[in-house]
N, C-alpha and C positions, 0 to 999 in steps of 0.2 A: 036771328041767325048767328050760328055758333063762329068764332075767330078761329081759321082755322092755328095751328100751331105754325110759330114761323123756324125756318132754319137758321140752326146757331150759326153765330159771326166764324169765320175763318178764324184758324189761330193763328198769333202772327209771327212773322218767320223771323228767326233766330238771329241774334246779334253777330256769333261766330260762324260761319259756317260749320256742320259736322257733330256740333252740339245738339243735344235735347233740350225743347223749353220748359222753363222752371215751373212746377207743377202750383195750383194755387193753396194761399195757405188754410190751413181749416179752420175753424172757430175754436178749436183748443190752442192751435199757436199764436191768435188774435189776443187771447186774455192772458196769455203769458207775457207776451210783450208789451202790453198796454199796464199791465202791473210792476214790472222792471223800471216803464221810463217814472211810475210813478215814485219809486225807491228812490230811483236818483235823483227826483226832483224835492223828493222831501231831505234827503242828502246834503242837497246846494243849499237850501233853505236855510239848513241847521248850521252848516260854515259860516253862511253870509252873516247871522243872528251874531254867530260866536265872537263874528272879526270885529263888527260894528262895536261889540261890549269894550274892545280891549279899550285901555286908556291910551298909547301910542297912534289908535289910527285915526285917519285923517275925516275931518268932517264932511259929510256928502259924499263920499265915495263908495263905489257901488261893488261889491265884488272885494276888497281889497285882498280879504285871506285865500282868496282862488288864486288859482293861479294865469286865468284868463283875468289880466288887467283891461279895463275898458278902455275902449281907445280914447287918446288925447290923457291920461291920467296916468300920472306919474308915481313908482312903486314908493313905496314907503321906505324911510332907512335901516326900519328893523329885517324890511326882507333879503337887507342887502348885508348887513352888519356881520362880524366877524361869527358870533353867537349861533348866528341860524346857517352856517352853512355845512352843506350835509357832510357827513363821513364817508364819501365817497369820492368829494372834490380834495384834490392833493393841490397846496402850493407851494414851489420850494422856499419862495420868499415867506413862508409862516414856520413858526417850531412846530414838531410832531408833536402829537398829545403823549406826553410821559416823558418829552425830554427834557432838555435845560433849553432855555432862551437862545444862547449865542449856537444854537447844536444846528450845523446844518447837512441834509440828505446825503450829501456828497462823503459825512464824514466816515459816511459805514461802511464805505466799500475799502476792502481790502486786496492789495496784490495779489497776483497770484506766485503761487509755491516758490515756481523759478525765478519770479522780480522778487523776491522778499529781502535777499543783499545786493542787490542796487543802490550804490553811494550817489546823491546829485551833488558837484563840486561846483562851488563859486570862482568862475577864472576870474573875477574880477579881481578876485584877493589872492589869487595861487601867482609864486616868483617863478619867471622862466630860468633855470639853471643853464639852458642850454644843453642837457645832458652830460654835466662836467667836463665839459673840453674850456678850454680856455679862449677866451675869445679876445680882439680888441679892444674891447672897453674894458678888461680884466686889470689887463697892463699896460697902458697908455705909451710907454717909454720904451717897450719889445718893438725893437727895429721888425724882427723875423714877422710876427704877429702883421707890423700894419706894411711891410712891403706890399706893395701891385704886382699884380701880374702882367704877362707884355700886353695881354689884349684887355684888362681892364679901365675903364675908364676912372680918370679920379674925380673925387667928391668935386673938388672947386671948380669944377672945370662943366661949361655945357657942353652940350650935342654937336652946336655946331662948331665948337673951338676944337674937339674932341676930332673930326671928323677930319680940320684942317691939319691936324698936327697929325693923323694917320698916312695922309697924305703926301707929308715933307719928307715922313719916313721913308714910307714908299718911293721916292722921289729918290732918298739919301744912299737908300739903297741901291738901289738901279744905276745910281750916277747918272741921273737925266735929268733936266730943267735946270735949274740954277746950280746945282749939284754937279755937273759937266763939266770936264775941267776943259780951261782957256786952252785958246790954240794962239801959239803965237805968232808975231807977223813976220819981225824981225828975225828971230831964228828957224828958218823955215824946218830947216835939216831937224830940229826937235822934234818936230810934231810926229806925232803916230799916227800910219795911215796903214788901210786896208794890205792885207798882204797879196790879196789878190786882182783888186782892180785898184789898188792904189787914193780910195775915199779917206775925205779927214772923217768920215762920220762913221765909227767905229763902237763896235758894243764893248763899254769903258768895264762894264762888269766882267765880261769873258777876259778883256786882260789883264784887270787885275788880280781872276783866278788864275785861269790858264795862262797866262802870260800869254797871247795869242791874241793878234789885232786884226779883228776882221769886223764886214759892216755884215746888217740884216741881213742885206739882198744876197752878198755872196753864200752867206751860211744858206737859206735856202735855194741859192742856185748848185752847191756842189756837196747834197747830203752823203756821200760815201766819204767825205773828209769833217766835217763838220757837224755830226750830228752826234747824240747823243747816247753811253749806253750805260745801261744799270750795273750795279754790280757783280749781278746774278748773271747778265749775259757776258759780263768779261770775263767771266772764271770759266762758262761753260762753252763759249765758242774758242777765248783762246788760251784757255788752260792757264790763269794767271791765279794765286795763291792769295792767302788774305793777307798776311804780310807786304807783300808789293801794293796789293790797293789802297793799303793803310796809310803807306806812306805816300805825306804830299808833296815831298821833295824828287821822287820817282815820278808818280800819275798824280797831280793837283785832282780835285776832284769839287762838283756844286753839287752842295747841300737842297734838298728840296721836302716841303713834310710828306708825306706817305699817302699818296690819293687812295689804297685802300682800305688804311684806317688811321684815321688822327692818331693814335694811341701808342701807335708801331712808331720803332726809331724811323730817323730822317732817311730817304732816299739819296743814295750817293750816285752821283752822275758825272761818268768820265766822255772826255771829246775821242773820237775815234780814232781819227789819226796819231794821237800821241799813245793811245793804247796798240796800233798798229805799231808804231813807231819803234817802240820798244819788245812787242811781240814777237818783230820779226830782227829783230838787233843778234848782234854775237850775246848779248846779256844774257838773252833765253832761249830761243828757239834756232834763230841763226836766218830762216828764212818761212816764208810758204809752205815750201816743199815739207821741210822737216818739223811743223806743226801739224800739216794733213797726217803725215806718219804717224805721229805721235799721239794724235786722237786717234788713228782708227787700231793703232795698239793699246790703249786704254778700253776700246772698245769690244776687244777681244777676251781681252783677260775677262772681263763683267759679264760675257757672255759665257765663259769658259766657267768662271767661280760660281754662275747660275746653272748650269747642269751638273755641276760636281753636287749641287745642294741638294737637286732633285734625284740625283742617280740613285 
């Protein structure tokens, strides 16, 4: 009895989704390929043959001119040696082929256009001139040169010594601390006291500008006598001239620096009553009355010479 024919196996389904499977190969791409690995094998054969001949290589070693070293077997020196290495490996630590020995990669490159005068200077060897000004060290003996300035600190002197002699200053100034002069017991009738509630404890700086002995508390208990005004507001409230404020034999006047710019002269600062005092005197104005006038006639005229300007 005849077999019948069986049904071929399923083909089997594809490793990628979406793909076709690889068709099978024919007997003419069988003998092509089986001829190729025989090429390469007779290939390796004739390496292996050649490496073994050399007199450098090492005995029993299997492969050594391949470049598959067998494992556990250590390459030989000539594969590693300066000789055999290709011309495609760059090292900056070797010379190029064709230059000099001490020549290295780096030397070939050149600035560009706009570095090309570019000077590098050695400060280590260049003198500070200072930019010709003359300095302290120039002239050791120029008073002008090594004077201080008031707020400078001197060389010999620390921080904290510096700090304490700021202090005394301040202090010398003021007429306060130990700087306060004595009151005495015995001559009571000397002592200077408040003009207005009769205190020995009196601001020694207002009188020895203003001649005026008065304490803290009264100056701000009775600011319309006591207080302070600029120069600017004496000329402009009661029409006093720069010649009278100049003088300190007239209106004494405290110095102060300029809170809106260090740079600006000192601020002159007159007591108000003595600027009253003499404001309203037979000296200048006579009284009140006849200062009010004589501003709002000032004020006339300015307004009178401002439409004559625009008419």
């Amino acid at each position: 009895m005849t077999e019948r024919p069986s049904t071929p196996p399923p083909a089997a389904a594809p490793s990628h989704p979406g793909t076709l499977p690889r068709s099978p190969l024919t007997p003419e791409q069988v003998k092509q390929i089986e001829i190729s690995r025989l090429k390469a094998k007779a290939l390796r054969s004739q390496r292996d043959a050649d490496a073994s001949k050399a007199p450098d290589a090492p005995p029993n070693l299997e492969r050594a001119g391949s470049s598959n070293i067998a494992a556990g077997q250590k390459r030989p020196y000539s594969a590693t040696s300066a000789s055999n290495v290709p011309a495609t490996l760059r090292d900056g630590r070797n010379a190029a082929p064709g230059k000099p020995a001490g020549f290295r990669p780096l030397d070939d490159i050149q600035p560009a256009r706009n570095f090309t005068k570019f000077v590098e200077y050695d400060f280590s060897k260049m003198t500070d001139t200072k930019g010709g000004f003359l300095t302290a060290e120039d002239d050791p003996h120029n008073r002008a040169l090594h004077a201080l300035k008031e707020d400078e600190k001197p060389a010999h002197m620390t921080m904290k010594e510096w700090e304490r002699h700021q202090l005394l200053r301040s202090l010398r100034d003021k007429k306060a601390g130990p700087f306060e002069p004595s009151l005495s017991v015995l001559k009571k009738e000397e002592n200077k006291v408040c003009r207005e509630c009769g205190s020995l404890e009196i601001d020694w700086k207002w009188e020895e500008i203003f001649g005026c002995a008065i304490c803290n508390a009264c100056k701000e208990k009775f600011p319309d006598k006591y207080s302070l005004l600029t120069k600017t507001e004496a000329k402009e409230d009661y029409l006093l001239t720069d010649p009278e404020l100049k003088d300190e034999e007239l209106l004494p006047h405290l110095e102060r620096p300029n809170p809106h710019k260090s740079t600006w002269n000192n601020m002159m600062l007159y007591l108000r009553y003595q600027v009253e005092d003499y404001a309203f005197s037979e000296k200048k104005w006579g009284s009140g009355k006849a200062l009010d006038e004589e501003f709002a006639k000032r004020e006339g005229e300015k307004k009178r010479r401002k439409e004559d300007k625009f008419r």
